[in-house]
C-alpha positions as CSV (number, residue, x, y, z in Angstrom):
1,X,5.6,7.0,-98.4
2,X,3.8,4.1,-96.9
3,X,7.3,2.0,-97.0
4,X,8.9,4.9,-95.0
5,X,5.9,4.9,-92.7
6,X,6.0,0.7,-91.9
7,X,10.1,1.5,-91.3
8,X,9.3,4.4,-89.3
9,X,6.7,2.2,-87.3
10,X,8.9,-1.2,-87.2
11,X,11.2,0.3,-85.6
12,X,10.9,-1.2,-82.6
13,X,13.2,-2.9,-80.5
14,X,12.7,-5.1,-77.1
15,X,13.9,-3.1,-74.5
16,X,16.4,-5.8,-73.0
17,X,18.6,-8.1,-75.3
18,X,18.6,-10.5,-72.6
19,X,15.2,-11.3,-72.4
20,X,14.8,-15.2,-71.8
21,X,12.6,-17.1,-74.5
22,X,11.3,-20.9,-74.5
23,X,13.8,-22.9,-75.6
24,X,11.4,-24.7,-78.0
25,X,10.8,-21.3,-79.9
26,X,12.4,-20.2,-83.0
27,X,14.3,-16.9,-82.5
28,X,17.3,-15.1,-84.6
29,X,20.3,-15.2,-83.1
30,X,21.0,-12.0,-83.3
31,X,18.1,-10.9,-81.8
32,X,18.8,-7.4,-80.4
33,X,19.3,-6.2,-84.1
34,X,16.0,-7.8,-85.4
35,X,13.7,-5.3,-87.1
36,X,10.4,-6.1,-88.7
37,X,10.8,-3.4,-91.2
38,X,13.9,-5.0,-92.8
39,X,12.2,-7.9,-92.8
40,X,9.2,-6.7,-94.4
41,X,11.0,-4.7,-97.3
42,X,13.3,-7.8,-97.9
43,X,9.9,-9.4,-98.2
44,X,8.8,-7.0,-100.2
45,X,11.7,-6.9,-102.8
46,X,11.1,-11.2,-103.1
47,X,7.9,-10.3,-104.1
48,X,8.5,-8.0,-107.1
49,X,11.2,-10.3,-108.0
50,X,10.3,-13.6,-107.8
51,X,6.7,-13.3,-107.7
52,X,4.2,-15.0,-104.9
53,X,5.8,-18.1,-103.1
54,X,4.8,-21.7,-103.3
55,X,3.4,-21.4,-99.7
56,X,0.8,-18.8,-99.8
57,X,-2.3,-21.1,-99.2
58,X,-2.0,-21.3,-95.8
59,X,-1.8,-17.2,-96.1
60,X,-4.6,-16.8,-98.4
61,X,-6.9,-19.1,-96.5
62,X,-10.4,-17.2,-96.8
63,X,-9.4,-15.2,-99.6
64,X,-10.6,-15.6,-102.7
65,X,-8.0,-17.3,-105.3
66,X,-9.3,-15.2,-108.1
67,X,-7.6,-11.9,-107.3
68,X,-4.6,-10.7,-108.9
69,X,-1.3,-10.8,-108.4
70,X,-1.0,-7.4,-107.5
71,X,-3.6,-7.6,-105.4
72,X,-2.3,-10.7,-103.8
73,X,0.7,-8.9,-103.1
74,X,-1.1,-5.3,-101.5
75,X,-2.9,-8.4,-99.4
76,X,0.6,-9.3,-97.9
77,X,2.0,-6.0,-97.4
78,X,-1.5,-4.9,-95.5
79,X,-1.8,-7.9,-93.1
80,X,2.4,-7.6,-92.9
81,X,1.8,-4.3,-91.8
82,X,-0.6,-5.6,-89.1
83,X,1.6,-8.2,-88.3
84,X,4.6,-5.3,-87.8
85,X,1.6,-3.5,-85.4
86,X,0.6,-6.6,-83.5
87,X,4.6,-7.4,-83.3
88,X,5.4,-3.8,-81.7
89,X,2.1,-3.8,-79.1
90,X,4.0,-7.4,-77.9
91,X,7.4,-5.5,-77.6
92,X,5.9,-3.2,-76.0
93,X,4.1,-5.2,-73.8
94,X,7.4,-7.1,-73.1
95,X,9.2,-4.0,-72.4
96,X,6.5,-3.3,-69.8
97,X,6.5,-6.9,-68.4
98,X,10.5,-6.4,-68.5
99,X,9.8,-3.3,-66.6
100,X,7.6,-5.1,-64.0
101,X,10.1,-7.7,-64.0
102,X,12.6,-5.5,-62.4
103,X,10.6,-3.7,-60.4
104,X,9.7,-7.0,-59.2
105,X,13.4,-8.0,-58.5
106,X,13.9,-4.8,-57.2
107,X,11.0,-5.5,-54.3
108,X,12.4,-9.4,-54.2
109,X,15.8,-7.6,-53.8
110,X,14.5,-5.4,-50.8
111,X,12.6,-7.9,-49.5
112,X,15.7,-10.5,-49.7
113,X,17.5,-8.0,-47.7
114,X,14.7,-6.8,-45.1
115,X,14.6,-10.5,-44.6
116,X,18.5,-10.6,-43.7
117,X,17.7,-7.8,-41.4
118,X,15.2,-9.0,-39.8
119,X,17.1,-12.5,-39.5
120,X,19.5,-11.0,-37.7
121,X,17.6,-8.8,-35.8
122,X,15.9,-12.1,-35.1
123,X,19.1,-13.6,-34.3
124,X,20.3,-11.0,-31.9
125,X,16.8,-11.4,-30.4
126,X,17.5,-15.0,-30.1
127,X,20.6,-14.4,-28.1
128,X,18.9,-11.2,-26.0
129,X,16.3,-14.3,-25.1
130,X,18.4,-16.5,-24.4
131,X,20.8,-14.4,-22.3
132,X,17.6,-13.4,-20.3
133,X,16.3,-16.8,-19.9
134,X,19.8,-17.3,-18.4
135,X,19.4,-14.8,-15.9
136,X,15.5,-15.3,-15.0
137,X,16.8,-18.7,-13.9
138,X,19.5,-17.3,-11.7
139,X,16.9,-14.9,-10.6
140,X,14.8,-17.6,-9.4
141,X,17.5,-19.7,-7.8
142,X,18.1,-16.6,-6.2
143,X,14.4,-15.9,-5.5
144,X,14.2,-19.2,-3.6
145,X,17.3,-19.1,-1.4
146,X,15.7,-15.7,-0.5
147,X,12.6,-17.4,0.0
148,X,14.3,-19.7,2.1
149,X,16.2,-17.4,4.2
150,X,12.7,-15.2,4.6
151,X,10.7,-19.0,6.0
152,X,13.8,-19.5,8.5
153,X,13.2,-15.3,9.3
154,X,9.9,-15.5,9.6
155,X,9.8,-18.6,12.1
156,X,12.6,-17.0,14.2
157,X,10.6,-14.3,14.3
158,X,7.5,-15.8,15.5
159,X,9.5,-17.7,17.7
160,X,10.8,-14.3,19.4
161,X,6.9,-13.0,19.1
162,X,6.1,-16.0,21.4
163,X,9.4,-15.5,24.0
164,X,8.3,-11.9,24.1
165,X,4.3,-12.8,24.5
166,X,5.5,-15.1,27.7
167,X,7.8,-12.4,28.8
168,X,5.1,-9.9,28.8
169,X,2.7,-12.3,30.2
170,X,5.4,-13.1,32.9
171,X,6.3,-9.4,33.2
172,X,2.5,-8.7,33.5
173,X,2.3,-10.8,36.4
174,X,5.4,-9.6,38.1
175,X,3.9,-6.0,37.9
176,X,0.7,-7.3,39.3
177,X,3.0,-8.4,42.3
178,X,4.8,-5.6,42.3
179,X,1.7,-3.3,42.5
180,X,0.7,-5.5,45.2
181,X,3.5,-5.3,47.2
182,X,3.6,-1.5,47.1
183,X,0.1,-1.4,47.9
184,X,0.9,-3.6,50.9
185,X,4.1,-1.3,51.4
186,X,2.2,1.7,51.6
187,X,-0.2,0.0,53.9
188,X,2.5,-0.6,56.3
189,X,3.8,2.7,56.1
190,X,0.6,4.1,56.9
191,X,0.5,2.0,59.8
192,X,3.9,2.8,61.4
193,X,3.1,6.3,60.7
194,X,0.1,6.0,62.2
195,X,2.0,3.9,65.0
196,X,4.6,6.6,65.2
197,X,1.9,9.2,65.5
198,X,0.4,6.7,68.8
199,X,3.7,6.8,70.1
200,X,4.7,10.5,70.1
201,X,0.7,11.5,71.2
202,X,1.5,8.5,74.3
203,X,5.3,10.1,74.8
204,X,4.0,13.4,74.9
205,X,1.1,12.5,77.5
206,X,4.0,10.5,79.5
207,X,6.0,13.9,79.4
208,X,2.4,15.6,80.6
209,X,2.0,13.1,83.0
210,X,6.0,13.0,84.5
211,X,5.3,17.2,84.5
212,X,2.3,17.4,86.1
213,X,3.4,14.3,88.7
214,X,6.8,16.8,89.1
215,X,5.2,19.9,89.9
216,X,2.6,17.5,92.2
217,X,5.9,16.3,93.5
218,X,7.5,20.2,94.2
219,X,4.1,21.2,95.9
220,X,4.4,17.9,98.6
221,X,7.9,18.7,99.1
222,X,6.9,22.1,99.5
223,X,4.4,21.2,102.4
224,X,6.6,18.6,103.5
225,X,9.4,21.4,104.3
226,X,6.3,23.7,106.2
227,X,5.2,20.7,107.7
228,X,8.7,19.9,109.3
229,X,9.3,24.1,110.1
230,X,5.7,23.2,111.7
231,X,6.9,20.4,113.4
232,X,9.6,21.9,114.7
233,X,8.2,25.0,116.0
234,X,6.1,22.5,118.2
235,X,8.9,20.8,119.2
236,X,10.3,24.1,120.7
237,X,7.3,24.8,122.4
């Protein structure tokens, strides 16, 4: 029962036949079919036929050499059994290494091809940059031919500002002229009215005069004609 028990328990197999070992390590070559529990019952069945091997001081080291055979022989079957143990913990712990291992490729794997993506990304950013950086510089040939254009602008313009300042300073005093001028204008229209006024008040006094001088006139004639009817009514006396 203990024999079916170490089989049942060596067992084990690394998970992946193509596990990489040192090269300075000696390994079956047929490793993927290596079991410890064959190993230990054809280990087993040397024993009970050919007896202990020529080798076993190194084994027994720290045993005492006055045991039995038998004894000798349940001492090599315990500590292979614990060498069957120790040997399936390291499988397993391979197996989980292995595991880790290709998670681990898996990641590098993901990473190898964020890192492609993000090259090109990086790439196409390149040329976005570049294609910008192209036009920034045709923007700022263009920005200073506009600046250019706006300096010649803006002097023309202050140039017109000054014409137009003289003009309105010129225009200013052409108004202050003109504003005398009227002024005198009106001043002379006052005066021929006023002279107008003279002339009509003196015509109308001449036509007072001439009227009053006429009827003055009628009344002499008037005793000029009794004076001649007088005249000659003497003459007849």
């Amino acid at each position: 029962s203990a024999n079916k028990g170490r089989k049942t328990n060596s067992s084990v197999k690394l998970k992946y036949s193509n596990v990489q070992t040192a090269d300075d390590v000696a390994i079956p070559e047929d490793f993927s079919d290596f079991s410890l529990a064959k190993t230990i019952s054809k280990i087993e069945g040397q024993l009970e036929e050919e007896g202990l091997p020529e080798y076993t001081d190194d084994i027994f080291s720290g045993v005492s050499n006055d045991i039995g055979t038998e004894a000798q022989i349940r001492f090599l079957k315990a500590k292979l059994r614990v060498m069957q143990e120790e040997l399936d913990n390291v499988v397993c712990e391979c197996n989980k290494k292995e595991d880790e291992i290709q998670n681990l490729k898996s990641q590098v794997k993901k990473f190898e091809e964020d890192f492609m993506r993000q090259q090109r990304t990086i790439n196409m950013q390149q040329s976005q940059v570049e294609k910008y950086k192209t036009l920034f510089e045709e923007a700022n040939k263009k920005c200073d031919g506009l600046q250019q254009q706006l300096s010649s602008v803006e002097r023309e313009l202050e140039n017109k500002r000054r014409l137009q300042k003289q003009a309105a300073s010129s225009q200013s005093a052409t108004e202050v002229r003109l504003n005398r001028a009227l002024e005198e204008a009106e001043k002379y229209k006052l005066e021929l009215s006023k002279l107008r006024q003279n002339n009509k008040d003196i015509a109308n006094e001449e036509h007072k005069k001439i009227e009053v001088l006429k009827s003055e006139n009628k009344k002499l004639e008037k005793q000029k004609g009794e004076l001649m009817i007088g005249f000659k009514k003497q003459l007849k006396l």
